[in-house]
C-alpha positions in Angstrom: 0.0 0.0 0.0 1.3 3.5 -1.1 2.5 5.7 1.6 0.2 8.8 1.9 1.6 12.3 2.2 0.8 15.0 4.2 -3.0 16.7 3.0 -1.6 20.5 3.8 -0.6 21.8 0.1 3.3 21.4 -0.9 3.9 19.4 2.6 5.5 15.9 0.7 6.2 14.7 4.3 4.1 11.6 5.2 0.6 12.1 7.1 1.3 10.7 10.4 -2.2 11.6 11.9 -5.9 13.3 10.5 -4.0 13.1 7.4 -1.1 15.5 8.5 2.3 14.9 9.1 3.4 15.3 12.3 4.7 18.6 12.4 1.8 20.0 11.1 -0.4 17.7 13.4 1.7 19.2 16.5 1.3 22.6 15.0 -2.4 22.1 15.1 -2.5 20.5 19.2 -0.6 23.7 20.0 -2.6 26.3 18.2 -6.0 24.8 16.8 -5.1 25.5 13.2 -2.3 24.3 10.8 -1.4 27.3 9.1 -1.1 25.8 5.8 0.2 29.3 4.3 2.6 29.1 6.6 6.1 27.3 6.1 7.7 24.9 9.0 10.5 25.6 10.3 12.7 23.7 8.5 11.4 25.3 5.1 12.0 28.4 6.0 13.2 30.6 3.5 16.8 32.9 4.3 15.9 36.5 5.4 15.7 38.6 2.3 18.1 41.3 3.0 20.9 40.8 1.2 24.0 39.0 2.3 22.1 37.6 5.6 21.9 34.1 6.3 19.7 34.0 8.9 15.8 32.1 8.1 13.3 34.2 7.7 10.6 34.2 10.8 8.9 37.9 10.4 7.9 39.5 7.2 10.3 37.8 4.8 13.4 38.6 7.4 15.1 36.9 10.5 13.9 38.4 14.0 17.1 40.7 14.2 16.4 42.5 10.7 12.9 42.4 11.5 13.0 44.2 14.7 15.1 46.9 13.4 12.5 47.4 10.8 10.0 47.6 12.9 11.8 50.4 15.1 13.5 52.6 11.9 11.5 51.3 9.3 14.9 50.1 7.3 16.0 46.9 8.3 20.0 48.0 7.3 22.6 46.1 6.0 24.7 42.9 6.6 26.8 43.2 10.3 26.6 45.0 12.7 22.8 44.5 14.1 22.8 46.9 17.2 23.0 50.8 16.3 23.5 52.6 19.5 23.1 56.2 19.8 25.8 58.3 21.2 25.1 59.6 24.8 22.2 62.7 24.6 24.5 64.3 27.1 27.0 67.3 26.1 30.8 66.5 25.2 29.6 62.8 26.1 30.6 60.5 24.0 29.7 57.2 25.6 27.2 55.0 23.9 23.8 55.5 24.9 22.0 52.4 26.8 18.6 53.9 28.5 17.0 57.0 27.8 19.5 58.0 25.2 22.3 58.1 27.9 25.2 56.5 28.7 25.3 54.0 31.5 27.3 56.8 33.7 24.4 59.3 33.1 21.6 57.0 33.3 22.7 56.4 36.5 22.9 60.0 38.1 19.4 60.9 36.5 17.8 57.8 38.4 19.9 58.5 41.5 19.6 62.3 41.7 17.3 63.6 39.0 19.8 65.5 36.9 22.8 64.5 34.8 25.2 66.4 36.8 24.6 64.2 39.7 25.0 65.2 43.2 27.1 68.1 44.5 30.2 67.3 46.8 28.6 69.5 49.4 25.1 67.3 48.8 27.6 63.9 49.3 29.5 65.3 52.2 26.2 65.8 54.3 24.9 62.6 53.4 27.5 61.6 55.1 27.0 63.3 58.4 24.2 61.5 61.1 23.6 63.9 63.2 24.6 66.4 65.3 25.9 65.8 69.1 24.8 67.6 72.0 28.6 69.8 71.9 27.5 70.8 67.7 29.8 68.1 66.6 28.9 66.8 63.0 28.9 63.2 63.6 30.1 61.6 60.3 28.6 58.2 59.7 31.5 55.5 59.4 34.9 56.6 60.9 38.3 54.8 60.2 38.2 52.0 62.7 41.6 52.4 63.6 41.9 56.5 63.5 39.1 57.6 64.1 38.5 60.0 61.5 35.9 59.9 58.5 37.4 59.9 54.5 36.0 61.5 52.0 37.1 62.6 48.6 40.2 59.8 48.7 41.7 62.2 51.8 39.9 62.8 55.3 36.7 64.6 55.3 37.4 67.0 58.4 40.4 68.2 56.3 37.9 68.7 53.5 35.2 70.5 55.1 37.6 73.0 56.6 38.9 73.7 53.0 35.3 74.0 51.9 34.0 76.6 54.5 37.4 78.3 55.3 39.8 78.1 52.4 42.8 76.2 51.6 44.4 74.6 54.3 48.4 74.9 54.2 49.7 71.1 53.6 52.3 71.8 56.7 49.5 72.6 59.2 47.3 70.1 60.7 43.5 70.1 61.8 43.4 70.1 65.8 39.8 69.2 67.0 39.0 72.0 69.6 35.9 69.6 70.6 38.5 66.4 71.0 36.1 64.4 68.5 37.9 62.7 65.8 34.8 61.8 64.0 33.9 65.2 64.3 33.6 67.2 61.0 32.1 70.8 61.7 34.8 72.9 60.1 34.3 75.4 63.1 35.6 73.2 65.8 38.5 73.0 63.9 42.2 75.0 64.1 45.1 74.7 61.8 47.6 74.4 63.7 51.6 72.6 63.2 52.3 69.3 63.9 54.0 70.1 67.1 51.2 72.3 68.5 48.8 69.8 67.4 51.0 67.0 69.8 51.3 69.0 72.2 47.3 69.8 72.8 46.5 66.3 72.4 46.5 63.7 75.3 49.2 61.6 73.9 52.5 60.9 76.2 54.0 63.6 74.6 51.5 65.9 75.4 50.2 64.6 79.1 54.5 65.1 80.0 54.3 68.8 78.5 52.1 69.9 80.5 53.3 68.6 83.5 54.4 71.7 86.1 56.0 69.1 88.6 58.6 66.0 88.9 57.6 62.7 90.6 58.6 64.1 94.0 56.9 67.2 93.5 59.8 69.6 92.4 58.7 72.4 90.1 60.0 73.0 86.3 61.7 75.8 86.6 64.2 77.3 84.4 67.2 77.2 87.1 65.5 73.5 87.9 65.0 72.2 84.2 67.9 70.5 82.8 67.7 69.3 78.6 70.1 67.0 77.4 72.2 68.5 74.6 71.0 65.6 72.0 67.2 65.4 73.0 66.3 68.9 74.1 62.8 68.4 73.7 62.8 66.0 76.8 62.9 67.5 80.4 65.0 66.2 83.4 64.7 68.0 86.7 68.0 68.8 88.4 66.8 68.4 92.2 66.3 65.0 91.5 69.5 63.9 89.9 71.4 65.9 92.4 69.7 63.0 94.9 70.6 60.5 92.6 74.5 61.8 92.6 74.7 61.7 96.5 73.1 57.9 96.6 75.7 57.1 93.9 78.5 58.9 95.7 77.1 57.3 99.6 77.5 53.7 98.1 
């Protein structure tokens, strides 16, 4: 008995079932209707602009060349299928990828509503909590070790006194009048040198400066103050190593 083809016009495959073959059979499970007008898949004809290879799935061309006409009404030539725009923004010349902006710029305007993104006075405040009982600016995540916030790849005490004072001398350092470290209110601040800025702090260094009195209770004075020629920022009191001469000399 002859084999019996497929009943949909130019389909040569053999019926398989209702007198279809199967792909047409599956075709009409899934959608209700075989679509005889239309080709399988596997007789699809290439995409009609010239030079592609791609099979043809809407209006004579493959998806890509398809969708292009669609959105330009010219589905192009051959190679490269994505045409991005250059970013909308001025002296921008990023590729646009939302909105007709570059990724950078895309960004800001969904982060700050403006291109220009925000100011470095807007960030620096973003950064501050709260303010303190004393009017210290509290900034939000200190240096674990130090103490002090950064901001702008430097710290952000050093920055804020630039921004509400001026420029800060790069030999002078900040000296917190409030003793808060996390503190960055630019008018508890005093630009002082290194050595002053020791010497107010509670350090070692600072705690022995201001000390008016030896161990045994003999005053600094100038007659009573001896510095050794090598280290004269140290401070020995002379009562006291006149006792330690006569215990030397008794033994």
């Amino acid at each position: 008995m002859p084999e019996r083809s497929c009943s949909v016009p130019a389909c040569s495959k053999p019926a398989a079932k209702r007198g279809w073959c199967g792909a047409h059979y599956r075709r009409w499970q899934l959608t209700g209707d075989v679509r005889a007008d239309t080709p399988l898949r596997g007789e699809r004809k290439p995409c009609s602009v010239e030079g592609c290879e791609k099979l043809s799935q809407v209006l004579g061309m493959c998806s890509t060349h398809a969708r292009r006409f669609k959105a330009t009404g010219d589905p192009g030539p051959v190679g490269t299928i994505r045409v991005r725009q250059v970013c909308a923004v001025a002296r921008c010349e990023r590729l646009a990828v939302g909105g007709g902006m570059c990724l950078m710029h895309y960004k800001r305007v969904r982060r700050s509503g403006t291109t220009q993104g925000a100011t470095l006075e807007c960030r620096f405040f973003n950064h501050v909590t709260h303010e303190d009982e004393h009017g210290c600016w509290i900034w939000d995540k200190p240096h674990p070790e130090s103490g002090y916030g950064q901001f702008r790849h430097g710290l952000a005490h050093r920055w804020s006194y630039e921004f509400f004072h001026g420029d800060l001398p790069q030999d002078l350092d900040i000296d917190h009048l409030c003793r808060n470290r996390a503190c960055v209110n630019a008018w508890h601040m005093d630009p002082v040198p290194s050595g002053v800025n020791i010497l107010r702090g509670v350090g070692p260094s600072a705690i022995n400066a201001r000390k008016t009195h030896c161990l045994r209770g003999h005053e600094f004075t100038d007659a009573n103050t001896y510095r050794a020629p090598g280290n004269p920022g140290t401070r020995h009191c002379r009562a006291c190593i006149a006792i330690r001469v006569r215990r030397q000399r008794a033994k």
